[in-house]
N, CA and C atoms as a LAMMPS dump frame, in Angstrom:
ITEM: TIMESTEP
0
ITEM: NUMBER OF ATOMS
219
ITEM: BOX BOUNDS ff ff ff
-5.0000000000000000e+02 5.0000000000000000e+02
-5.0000000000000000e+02 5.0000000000000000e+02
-5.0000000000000000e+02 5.0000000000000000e+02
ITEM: ATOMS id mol type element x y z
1 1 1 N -105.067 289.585 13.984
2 1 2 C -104.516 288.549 13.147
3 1 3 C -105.574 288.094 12.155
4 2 1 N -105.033 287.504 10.806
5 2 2 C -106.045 287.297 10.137
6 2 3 C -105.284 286.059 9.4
7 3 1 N -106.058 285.012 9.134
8 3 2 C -106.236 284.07 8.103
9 3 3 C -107.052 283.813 6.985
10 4 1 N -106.379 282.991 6.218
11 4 2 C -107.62 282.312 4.919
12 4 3 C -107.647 280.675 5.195
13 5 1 N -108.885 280.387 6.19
14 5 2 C -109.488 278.742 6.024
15 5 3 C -110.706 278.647 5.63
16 6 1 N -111.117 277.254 5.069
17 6 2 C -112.388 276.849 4.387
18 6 3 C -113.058 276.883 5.559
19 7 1 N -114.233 277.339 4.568
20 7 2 C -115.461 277.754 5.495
21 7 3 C -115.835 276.762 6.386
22 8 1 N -115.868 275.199 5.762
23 8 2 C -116.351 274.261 6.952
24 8 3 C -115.091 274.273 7.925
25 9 1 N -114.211 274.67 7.727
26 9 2 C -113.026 274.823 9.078
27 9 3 C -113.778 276.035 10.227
28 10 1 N -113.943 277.043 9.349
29 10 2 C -114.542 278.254 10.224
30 10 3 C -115.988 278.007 10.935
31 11 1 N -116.489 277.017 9.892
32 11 2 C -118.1 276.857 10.913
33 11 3 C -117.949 276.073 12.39
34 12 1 N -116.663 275.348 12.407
35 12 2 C -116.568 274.676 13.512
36 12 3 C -116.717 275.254 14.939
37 13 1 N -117.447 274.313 15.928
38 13 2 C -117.721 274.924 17.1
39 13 3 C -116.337 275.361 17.59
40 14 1 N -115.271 274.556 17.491
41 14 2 C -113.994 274.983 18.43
42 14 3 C -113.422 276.673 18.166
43 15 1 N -113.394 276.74 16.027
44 15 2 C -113.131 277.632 15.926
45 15 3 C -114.011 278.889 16.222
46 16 1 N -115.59 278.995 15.937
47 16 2 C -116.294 279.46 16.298
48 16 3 C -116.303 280.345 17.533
49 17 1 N -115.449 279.338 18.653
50 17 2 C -115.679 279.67 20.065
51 17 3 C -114.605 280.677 20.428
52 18 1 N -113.451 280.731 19.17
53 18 2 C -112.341 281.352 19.868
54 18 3 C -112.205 282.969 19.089
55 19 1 N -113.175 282.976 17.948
56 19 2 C -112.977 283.862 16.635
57 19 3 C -114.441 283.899 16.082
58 20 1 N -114.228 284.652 14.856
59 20 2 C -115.36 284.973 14.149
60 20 3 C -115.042 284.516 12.478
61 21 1 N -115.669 284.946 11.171
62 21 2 C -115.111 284.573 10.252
63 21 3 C -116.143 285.565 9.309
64 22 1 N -115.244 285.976 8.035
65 22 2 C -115.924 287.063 7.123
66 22 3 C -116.179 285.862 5.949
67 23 1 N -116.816 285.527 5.473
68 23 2 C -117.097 284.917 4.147
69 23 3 C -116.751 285.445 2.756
70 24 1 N -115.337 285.115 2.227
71 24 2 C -115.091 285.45 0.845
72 24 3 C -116.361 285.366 0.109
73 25 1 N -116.581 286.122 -1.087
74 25 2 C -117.788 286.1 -1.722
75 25 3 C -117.267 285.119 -2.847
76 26 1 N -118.014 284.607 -3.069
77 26 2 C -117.725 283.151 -4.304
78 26 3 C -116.981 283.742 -5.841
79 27 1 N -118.072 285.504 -5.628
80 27 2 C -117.766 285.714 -7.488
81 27 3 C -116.011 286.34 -7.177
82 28 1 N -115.552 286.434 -6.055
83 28 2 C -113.95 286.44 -6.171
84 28 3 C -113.312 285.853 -6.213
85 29 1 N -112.95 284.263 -6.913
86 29 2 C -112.18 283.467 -6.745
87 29 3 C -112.93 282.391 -8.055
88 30 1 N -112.349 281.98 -8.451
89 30 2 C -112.818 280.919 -9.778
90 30 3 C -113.403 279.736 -8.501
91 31 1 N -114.351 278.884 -9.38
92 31 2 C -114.613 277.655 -8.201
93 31 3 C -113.588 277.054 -8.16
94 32 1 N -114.008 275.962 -6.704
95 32 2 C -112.763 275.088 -6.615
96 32 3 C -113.208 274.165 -6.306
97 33 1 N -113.191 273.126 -7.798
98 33 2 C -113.285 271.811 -8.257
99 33 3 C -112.313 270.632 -7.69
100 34 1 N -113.349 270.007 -6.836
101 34 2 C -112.454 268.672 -6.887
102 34 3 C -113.355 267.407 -7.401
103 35 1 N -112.249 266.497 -7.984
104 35 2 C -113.106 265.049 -7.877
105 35 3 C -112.682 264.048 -7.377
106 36 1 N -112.905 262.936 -7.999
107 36 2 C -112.64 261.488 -7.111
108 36 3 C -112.404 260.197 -8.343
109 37 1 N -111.705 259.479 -8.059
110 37 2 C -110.749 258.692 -8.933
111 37 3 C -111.061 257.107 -8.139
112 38 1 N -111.279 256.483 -8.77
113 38 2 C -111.465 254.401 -8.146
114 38 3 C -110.635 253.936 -9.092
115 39 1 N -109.38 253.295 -8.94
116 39 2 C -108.38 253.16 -9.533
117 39 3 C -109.275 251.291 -9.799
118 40 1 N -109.536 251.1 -11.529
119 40 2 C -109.746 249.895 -11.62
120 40 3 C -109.318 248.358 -10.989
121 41 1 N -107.563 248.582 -10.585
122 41 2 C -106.9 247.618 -9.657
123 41 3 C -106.961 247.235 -8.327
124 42 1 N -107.932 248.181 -7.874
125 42 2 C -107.663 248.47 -6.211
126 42 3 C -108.429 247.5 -5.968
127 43 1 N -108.02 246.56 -4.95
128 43 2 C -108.633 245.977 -4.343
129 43 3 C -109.803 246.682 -3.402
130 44 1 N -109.964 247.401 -3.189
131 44 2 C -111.055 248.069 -2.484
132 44 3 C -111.746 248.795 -3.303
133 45 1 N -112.355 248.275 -4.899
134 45 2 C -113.203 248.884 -5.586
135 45 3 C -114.792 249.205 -4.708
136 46 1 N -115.002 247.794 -4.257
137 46 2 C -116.456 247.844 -3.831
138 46 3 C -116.68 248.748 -2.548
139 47 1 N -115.455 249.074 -2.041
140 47 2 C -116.071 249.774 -0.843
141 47 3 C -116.143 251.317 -1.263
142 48 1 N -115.098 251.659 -2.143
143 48 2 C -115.127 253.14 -2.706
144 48 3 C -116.43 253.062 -3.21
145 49 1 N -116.852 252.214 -4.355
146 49 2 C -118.347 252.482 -5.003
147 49 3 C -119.524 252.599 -3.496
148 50 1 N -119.213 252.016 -2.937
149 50 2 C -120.161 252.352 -1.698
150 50 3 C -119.909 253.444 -1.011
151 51 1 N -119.012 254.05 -0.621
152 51 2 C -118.771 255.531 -0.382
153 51 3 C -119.578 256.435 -1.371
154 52 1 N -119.243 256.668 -2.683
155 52 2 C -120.034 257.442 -3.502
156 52 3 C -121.032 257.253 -3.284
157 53 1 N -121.194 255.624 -3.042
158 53 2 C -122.933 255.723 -3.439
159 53 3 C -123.348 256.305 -2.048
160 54 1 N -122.981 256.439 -0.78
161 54 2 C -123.653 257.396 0.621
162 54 3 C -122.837 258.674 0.442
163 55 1 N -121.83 258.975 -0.08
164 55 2 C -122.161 260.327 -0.505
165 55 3 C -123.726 261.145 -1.418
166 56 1 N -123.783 260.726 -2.157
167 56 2 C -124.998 260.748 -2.923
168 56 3 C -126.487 260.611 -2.499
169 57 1 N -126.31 260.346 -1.378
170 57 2 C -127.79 259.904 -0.556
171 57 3 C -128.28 261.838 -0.235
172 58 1 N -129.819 261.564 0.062
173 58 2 C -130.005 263.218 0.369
174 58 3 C -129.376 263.516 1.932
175 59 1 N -129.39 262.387 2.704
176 59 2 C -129.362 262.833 4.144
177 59 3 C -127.461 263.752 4.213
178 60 1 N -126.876 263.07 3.637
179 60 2 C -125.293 263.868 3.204
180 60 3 C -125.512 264.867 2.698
181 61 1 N -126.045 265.032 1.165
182 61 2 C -125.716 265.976 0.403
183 61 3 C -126.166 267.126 1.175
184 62 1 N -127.724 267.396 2.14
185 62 2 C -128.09 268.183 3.142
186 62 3 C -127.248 268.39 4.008
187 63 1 N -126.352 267.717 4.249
188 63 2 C -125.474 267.839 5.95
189 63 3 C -124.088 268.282 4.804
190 64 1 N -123.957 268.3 3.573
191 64 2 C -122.68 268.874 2.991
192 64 3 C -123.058 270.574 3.166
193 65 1 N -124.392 270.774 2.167
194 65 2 C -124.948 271.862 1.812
195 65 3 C -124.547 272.915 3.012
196 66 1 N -125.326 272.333 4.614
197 66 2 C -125.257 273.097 5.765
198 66 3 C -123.576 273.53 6.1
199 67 1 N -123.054 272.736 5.538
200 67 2 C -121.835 272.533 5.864
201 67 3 C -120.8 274.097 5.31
202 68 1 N -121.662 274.565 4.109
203 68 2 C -121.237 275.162 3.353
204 68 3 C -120.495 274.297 1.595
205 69 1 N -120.601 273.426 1.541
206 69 2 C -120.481 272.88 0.26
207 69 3 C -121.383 272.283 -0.534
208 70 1 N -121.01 272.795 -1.529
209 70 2 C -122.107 272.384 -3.172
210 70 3 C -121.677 270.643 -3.011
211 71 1 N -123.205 269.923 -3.219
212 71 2 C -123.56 268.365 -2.912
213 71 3 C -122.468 267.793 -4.321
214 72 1 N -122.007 266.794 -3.884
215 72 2 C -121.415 266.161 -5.515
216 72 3 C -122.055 265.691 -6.243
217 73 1 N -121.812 266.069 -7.568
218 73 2 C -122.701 265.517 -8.735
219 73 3 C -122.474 264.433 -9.432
């Protein structure tokens, strides 16, 4: 049997334990861009700006990297 899940799905110990996983090579597939949106109204501006801002810290962007994902810019 075979599937297509993101790599941090496949690094997981559970999946790990039951399977193996081949790594698509990056230059086959266009990147895949996401971003992030703080809707000016939201009452929960300040806590989103505080999310970004510990996304952005090195100790994350290292634990994204391992993770298999490019740190956000």
């Amino acid at each position: 049997e075979l599937g297509l899940i993101s790599l941090t799905s496949a690094r997981t110990t559970q999946l790990r334990a039951i399977g193996h996983y081949v790594p698509v090579p990056a230059e086959a597939y266009p990147p895949i861009l996401q971003g992030v949106v703080i809707l000016k109204r939201s009452s929960g501006t300040h806590p989103a700006h505080r999310f970004l801002d510990f996304l952005a810290t090195r100790s994350v962007q290292q634990q994204l990297q391992a993770a298999g994902l490019d740190p956000p810019k």
